[in-house]
N, C-alpha and C positions, 0 to 999 in steps of 0.2 A: 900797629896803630896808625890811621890815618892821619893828617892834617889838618888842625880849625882852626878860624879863628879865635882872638881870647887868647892867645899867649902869651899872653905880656913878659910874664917873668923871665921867657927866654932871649924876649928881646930886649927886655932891659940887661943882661948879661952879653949878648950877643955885641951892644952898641955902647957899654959901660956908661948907661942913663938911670939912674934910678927910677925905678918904677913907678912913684907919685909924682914924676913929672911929666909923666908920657898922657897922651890925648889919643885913648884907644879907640879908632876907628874900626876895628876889626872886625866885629860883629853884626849879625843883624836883630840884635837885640833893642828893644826899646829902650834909651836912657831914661825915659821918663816913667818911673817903674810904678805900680800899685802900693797906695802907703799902706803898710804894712803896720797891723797893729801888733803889740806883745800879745805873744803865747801863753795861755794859764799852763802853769807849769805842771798842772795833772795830764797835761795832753802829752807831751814828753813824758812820762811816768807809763801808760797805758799801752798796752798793741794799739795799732790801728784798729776798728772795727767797721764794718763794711753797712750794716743798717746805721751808719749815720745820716744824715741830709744834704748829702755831698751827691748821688744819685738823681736825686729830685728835681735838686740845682740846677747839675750838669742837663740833665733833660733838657730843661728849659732852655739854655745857653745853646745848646746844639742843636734844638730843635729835633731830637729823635728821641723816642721810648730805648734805645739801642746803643745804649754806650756803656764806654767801662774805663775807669781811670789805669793808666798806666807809670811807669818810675819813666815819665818821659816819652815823649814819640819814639827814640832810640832803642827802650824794650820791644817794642811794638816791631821796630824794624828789624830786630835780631831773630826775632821771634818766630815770626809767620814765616821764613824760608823754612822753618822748620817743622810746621804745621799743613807741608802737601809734599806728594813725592816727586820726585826728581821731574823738572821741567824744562820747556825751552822758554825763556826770561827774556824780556824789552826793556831795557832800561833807560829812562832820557839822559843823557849826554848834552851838555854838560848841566850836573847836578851834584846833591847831595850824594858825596862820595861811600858814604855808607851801605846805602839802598844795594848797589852792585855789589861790594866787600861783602856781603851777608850773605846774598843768592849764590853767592860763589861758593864761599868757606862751606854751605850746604850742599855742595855738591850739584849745582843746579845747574845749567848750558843757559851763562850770561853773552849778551848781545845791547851794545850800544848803541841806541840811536840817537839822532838829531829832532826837535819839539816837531819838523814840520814830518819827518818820517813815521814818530814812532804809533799814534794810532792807528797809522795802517797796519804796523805788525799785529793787530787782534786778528788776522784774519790766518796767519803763519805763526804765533807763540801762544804759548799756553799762559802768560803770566804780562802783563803789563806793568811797568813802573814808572809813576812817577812826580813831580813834586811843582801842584800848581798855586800860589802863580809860585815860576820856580826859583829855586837857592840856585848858582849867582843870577844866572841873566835877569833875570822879572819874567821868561816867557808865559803867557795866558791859556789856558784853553777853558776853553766858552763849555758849561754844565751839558749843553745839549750834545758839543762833540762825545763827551767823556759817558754820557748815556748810551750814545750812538755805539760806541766800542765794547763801554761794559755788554751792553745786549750781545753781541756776536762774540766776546769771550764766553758767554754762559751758554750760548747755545752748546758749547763744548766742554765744559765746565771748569773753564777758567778762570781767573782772578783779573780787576784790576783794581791795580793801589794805588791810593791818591795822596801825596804826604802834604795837607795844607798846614802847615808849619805857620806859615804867612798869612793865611785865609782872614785871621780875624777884624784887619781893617777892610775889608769888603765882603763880609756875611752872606750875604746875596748870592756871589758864587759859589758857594758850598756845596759840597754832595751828601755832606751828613746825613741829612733827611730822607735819601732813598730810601737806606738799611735796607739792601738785598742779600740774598746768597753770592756772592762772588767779588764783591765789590766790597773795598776795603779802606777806611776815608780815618788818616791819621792827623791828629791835634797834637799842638803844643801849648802850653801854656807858657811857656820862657819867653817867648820872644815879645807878643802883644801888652802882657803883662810884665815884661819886666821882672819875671822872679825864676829867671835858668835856674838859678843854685838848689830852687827846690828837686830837681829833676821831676817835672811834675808833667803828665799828658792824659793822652785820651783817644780811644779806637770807636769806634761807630760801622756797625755793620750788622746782618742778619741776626738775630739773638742768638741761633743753634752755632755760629761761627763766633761769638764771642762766650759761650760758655766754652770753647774749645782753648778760645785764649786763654781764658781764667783758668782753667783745669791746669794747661801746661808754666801759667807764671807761678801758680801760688798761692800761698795766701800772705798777706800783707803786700801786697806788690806797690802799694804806694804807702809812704810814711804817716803816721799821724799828725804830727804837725801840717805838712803837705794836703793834708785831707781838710785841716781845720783852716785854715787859710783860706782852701781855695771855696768851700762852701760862701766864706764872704766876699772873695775877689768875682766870682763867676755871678753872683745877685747882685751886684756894684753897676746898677745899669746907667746908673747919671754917669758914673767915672767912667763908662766903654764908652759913651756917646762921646763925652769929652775928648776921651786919647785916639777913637776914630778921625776925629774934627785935627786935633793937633799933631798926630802922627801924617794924614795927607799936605799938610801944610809945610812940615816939615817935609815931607819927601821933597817936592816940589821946587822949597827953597833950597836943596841939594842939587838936585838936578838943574836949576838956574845957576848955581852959583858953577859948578863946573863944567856949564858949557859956556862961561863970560871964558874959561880958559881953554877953550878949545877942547873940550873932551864932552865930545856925545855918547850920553850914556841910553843904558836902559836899566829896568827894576823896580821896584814894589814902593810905598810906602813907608818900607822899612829900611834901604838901603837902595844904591845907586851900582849899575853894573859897567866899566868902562875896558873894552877889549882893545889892545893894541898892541904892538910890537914893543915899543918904549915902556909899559906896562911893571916890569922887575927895573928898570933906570928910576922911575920916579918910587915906587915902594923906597928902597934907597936913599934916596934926595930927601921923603917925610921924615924917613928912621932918623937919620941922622939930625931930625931937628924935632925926637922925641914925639912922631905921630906915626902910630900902625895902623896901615891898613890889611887886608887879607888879599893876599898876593896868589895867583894862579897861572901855574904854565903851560898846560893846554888847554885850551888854548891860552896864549899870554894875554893877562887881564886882572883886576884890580876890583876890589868890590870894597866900597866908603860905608861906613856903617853913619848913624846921626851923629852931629854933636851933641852935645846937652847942655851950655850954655851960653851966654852970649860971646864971653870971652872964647871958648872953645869956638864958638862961628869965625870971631876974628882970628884966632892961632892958626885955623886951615888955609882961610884968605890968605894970609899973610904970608904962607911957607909957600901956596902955590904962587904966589907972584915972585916969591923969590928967588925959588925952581925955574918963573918964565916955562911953566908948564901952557 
């Protein structure tokens, strides 16, 4: 098992902090989550059922006739190593440590690259991967490169994967909408929305390549609950404009606030990426005064998830002046 953030419970063991005191930075999960209304308890009572309104929805929201809910972007990523034969794989480095672990355990010849190497590799792998804007850095790649590549993977008939996890505060960049044969554009709902626990996502790509998904998940691959939720969270269009607006605002004041401390970051709207030697000293220095952050050692670096309220704004200030970070 890899690494994520969201640990809490081992670091509150780890640092003997009970766990309701801690100020988890860890994640790049929205704190500001979708209000969730109570479940009619006949929905927990029934299977899931797939002609619900949750398709129709989802359409809309993605912008493609071409989608299909999954138990999480993480299905999705376990899954298609398993749905082509053995290939030679591009993976961006550094990223979503999963993407690689998957192409691997399948047998597949993984290779790492760096954001500014790896769409050249369409022109030398049969598979590209990888996660824009991405987990940890924030790096971008602009719709037109990532067309550019898909084209010259399919000439050969290659894949590339796009895992926009993050996509949803800047829609605009999106590949969703292509829906080609080769070209593979992963959603999450956890993060934008605030509701990880449901394990809830979404794949978008040629329809003959997503009945291939469906065939090998299943049937029920998302939960009913999970189903009925997000039919109302995904048509909730005043509340994505809102958390669009107050997620970049936040970013922003993240990114201001820990470069008054000398730490120039990069990263998304959703979290702050800060690479440096000292990197595992200050993780450290937070722990010990009950804030996690998500710690990484190659390279060494740090990724600040949001706070969530004001006192949380003031507990980070505080500990980073104390640090004389």
């Amino acid at each position: 098992m890899l690494e994520h953030g969201g640990r809490l419970n081992r670091a509150a063991a780890r640092y003997g902090i009970a766990a309701e005191h801690w100020l988890d930075l860890s994640t790049g999960i929205s704190p500001r989550p979708w209000p969730v209304p109570p479940v009619p308890p006949t929905i927990w009572q029934r299977l899931p059922e797939d002609d619900d309104a949750l398709l129709p929805i989802a359409r809309r929201y993605y912008g493609t006739a071409d989608v299909w809910p999954v138990a999480g972007s993480q299905a999705a990523i376990l899954a298609l190593p398993r749905l082509r034969a053995r290939s030679r794989v591009a993976v961006l480095t550094p990223g979503y440590a999963e993407h690689a672990h998957a192409w691997q355990n399948a047998g597949h010849q993984v290779e790492l690259l760096p954001a500014d190497k790896l769409l050249g590799a369409a022109q030398t792998h049969d598979v590209l991967v990888l996660i824009n804007p991405c987990n940890p850095s924030g790096a971008v790649f602009s719709p037109a490169a990532l067309r550019d590549a898909h084209a010259r993977l399919a000439e050969r008939g290659g894949w590339l994967v796009v895992d926009e996890a993050f996509m949803d505060a800047t829609p605009e960049n999106s590949l969703c909408a292509d829906s080609q044969e080769g070209l593979w554009v992963l959603r999450s709902v956890g993060k934008f929305f605030g509701l990880a626990g449901i394990r809830a996502g979404f794949v978008c790509t040629a329809a003959g390549a997503l009945q291939r998904l469906a065939e090998y998940l299943g049937p029920w691959a998302l939960n009913g609950p999970a189903r009925w939720l997000l039919c109302r969270a995904l048509a909730d269009t005043a509340w994505q404009t809102t958390q669009r607006q107050w997620l970049q605002a936040q970013g922003m004041r993240l990114e201001s606030l820990l470069a008054g401390y000398g730490m120039r970051t990069t990263g998304t709207a959703f979290f702050r990426y800060w690479q440096d030697p000292r990197a595992a000293e200050l993780a450290a220095a937070l722990a010990r005064r009950a804030i996690l952050v998500r710690q990484f050692a190659a390279p060494s670096a740090l990724r600040f998830g949001l706070p969530d309220t004001p006192a949380a704004w003031q507990r980070l200030e505080h500990a980073l002046q104390e640090i004389g970070a």
